[in-house]
C-alpha angles and dihedrals in degrees: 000000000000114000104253106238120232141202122185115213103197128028108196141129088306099027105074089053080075097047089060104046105043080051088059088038104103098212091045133083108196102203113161140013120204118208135154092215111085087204094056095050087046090058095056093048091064101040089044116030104182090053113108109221123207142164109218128072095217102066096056084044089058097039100107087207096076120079101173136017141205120224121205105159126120114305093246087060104056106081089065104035092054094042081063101048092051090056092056094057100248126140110234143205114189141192129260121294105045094212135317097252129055094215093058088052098051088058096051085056101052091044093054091048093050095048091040091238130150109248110180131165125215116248099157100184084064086072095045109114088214088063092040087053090051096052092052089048094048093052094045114104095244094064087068110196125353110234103177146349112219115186131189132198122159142144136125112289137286071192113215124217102200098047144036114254079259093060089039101045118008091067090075093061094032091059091041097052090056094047083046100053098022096231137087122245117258108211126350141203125213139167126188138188133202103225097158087059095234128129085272139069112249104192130033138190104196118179118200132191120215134199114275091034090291111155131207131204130187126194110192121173130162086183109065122097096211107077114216126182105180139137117197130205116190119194143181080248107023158022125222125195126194109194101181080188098060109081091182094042110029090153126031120181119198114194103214135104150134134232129162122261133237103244111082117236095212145347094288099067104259124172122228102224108231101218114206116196125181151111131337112229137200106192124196120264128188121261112233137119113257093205083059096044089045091059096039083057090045092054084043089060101044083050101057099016099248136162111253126236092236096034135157105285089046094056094047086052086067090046097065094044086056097052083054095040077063107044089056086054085055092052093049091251112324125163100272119195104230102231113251129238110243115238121245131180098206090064121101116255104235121167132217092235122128121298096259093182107132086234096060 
């Protein structure tokens, strides 16, 4: 199989991570980066040699040896990088959020479809094995019902000066609690303060319900010195922790829980709570990087023409969730209907299941 050749359009702080590992990615040729700051591009001359550096967008988009590109530029730039990068008939992965209007993303969707391009987004925590791991114990029979999903990320800063600590953290849980569930949020709630004293909130507390009753809770913060990287599932039998930070212990299960009984206590309807106690459990999840396994399943997919996991229309699911994540902001917290995908039949039918590619 031919090596898959790939430009890079933003070399940030994020963005170098992709020019490493696409160059260590054996069907993959990475062959040119694309970035507006001298000093960036002289960064990379000097890490990667063989890489061919540029400024202008234009001449990576010309160049017939690449066949898809990564875009990790600002989030208000995206609408009209990838749509670039779409008409000229490049695959594309790019980075969270899509894009910051719906609208704009519905376009790029129908574009790459159009144009039979592949069009991913990069949610990284979607290719963690820790959060793979969580999803197969919480739809295993002995975690009984699932009552609520709480997640934490907080640190201070890096500080963004494109988006609000929401736009820049709150996609990663949002996408993992719908890959999770499998389901999207139906209305949200969400206040934010501006503690830093800058144009744009820093720290964020976000509420989502869920079909079935299932609640949802996010706790953002760019202000907190104790940096915390955790996902929380919380069960009528059990109890599942993601720490993103604990190398030893990524997953801890803890096997109690409580849930009413059937039998009524007395004539008013009262519950007898079902109290589960037992062990608490580590179990063993596999050691690999999720950006790397991200790429390998985006060159997967520009090799056999598959839907990704985190494709458009699922970017563009936490997108809408977002935009309503920040009108109730707006409203000081007021209830807030997340908008609705419209169904369509022409649209592939692609489940939420587990990435079953043998690279990833």
């Amino acid at each position: 199989m031919n090596k898959i050749g790939i430009g890079i359009i933003g070399c940030g702080y994020w963005g170098i991570n992709y020019v490493r590992i696409f160059s260590e990615l054996p069907d993959s040729q990475m062959l040119k980066v694309c970035d507006l700051a001298e000093e960036r591009l002289n960064y990379v001359r000097q890490r990667f040699p063989a890489v061919e550096t540029c400024h202008a967008i234009r001449q990576l988009l010309h160049d017939p040896r690449i066949d898809a590109v990564v875009v990790a530029t600002p989030s208000s730039t995206h609408h009209e990088i990838v749509k670039g990068c779409l008409l000229s008939d490049k695959h594309v992965l790019v980075e969270k959020p899509l894009v910051m209007e719906v609208a704009e993303g519905e376009e790029l969707i129908a574009l790459a479809q159009e144009r039979n391009q592949v069009l991913m987004v990069g949610h990284t925590f979607l290719y963690n094995p820790g959060i793979q791991k969580m999803k197969r114990c919480i739809w295993d029979d002995d975690f009984g019902e699932i009552y609520y999903l709480h997640a934490t990320r907080t640190n201070l800063g890096p500080i963004r000066k494109d988006v609000n600590a929401l736009w820049d953290l709150v996609p990663h849980d949002v996408s993992v609690f719908s890959y999770l569930l499998e389901a999207q949020p139906t209305w949200v709630t969400a206040v934010g303060a501006k503690l830093l004293h800058n144009c744009r909130e820093d720290v964020g507390f976000i509420t989502l319900a869920y079909p079935n009753g299932v609640l949802g809770h996010i706790h953002a913060s760019w202000a907190d010195p104790n940096k915390v990287r955790e996902v929380v599932a919380v069960g009528s039998k059990k109890r599942i922790v993601f720490n993103d930070l604990n190398n030893l212990e990524r997953i801890r299960i803890f096997e109690k829980g409580v849930s009413p009984s059937q039998t009524d206590v007395d004539g008013f309807g009262e519950f007898r709570l079902l109290m589960r106690d037992g062990d608490i459990i580590s179990p063993k999840v596999e050691a690999s990087e999720p950006l790397k396994n991200q790429c390998a399943h985006f060159l997967d997919c520009v090799a056999r023409g598959v839907t990704p996991l985190s494709d458009g229309q699922n970017g563009l699911d936490v997108v809408r969730v977002l935009v309503a994540i920040e009108e109730s902001v707006k409203r000081d917290g007021a209830p807030v209907e997340v908008q609705r995908r419209a169904p369509s039949w022409s649209e592939p039918l692609k489940s939420w299941s587990l990435v079953t590619s043998s690279k990833i």
